[in-house]
N, C-alpha and C positions, 0 to 999 in steps of 0.2 A: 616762653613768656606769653602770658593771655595779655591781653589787649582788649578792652571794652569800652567804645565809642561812643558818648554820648552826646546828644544834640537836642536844642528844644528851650531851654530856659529863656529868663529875660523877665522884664519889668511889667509888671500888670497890675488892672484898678482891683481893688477889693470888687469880689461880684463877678470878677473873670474869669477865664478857662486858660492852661496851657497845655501842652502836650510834649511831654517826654519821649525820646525813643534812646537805644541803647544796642547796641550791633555785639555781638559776641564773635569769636572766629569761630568758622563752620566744621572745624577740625574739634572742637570739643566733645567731650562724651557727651552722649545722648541724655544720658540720668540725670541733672540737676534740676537746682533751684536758680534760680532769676530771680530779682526783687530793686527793690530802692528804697534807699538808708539817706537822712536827712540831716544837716549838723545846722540850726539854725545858730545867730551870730552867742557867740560866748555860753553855747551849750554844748554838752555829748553827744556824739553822733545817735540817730536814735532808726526804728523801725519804721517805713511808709507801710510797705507793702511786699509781699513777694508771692512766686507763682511756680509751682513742680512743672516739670514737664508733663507730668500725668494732669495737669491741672488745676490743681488743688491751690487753692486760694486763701491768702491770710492779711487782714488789713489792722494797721494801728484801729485803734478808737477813734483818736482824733479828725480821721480819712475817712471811715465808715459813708457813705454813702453820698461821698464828694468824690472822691478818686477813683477811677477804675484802671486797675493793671491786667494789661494780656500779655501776648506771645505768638511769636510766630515761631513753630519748630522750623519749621523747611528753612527760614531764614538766619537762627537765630537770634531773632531781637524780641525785643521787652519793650513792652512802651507806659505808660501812666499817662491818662488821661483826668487832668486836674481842673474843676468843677468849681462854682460859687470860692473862689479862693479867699481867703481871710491874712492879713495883718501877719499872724502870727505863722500862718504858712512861709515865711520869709526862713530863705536857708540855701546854704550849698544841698544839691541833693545830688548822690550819685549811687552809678547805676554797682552793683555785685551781681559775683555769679559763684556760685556755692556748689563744688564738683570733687569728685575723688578726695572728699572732707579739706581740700582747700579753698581759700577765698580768695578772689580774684575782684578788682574795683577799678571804678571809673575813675577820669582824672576831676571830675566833679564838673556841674552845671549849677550856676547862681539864678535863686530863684525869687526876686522880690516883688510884695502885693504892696502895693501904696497909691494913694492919692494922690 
């Protein structure tokens, strides 16, 4: 059983920053994906962000150049660093880990922009 820890969410004004992190166990293969998947209220879970080990980088549209996702290999953790946050940023976001073409997820982190 994988196990992936996430921590970080919470309540913020529109115009804020949070920051995501996401712990993997250290026993996992080296080759995957990392990322985070959004389910805002009464939507489909949908794509933030996700990151190879090799590094390779891929962001929704909507995130482009609000959000930044890393990694730590030696560690394995993921983090998302969330930028000028908006309204509609408002969502469970949780963390996946994408290995030996299985998916593995976090138990979810709530994440609301309001006034």
């Amino acid at each position: 059983q994988v196990q992936l820890v996430e921590s970080g969410g919470g309540l913020v004004q529109p115009g804020g920053s949070l920051r995501l992190s996401c712990a993997a166990p250290k026993s996992i293969f080296s080759i995957n994906i990392m990322g985070w998947y959004r389910q805002p209220p009464g939507k489909q879970r949908e794509l933030v962000a996700t990151v190879t080990s090799g590094g390779t980088i891929n962001y929704a549209d909507s995130v482009k150049d609000r959000f930044t996702i890393s990694r730590d290999n030696v560690k394995n953790m993921v983090y998302l660093q969330m930028n000028s946050l908006k309204p509609e940023d408002t969502a469970v976001y949780y963390c996946n880990l994408h290995v030996l073409r299985a998916d593995y997820w976090g138990q979810g982190t709530q994440v609301t922009v309001s006034s």
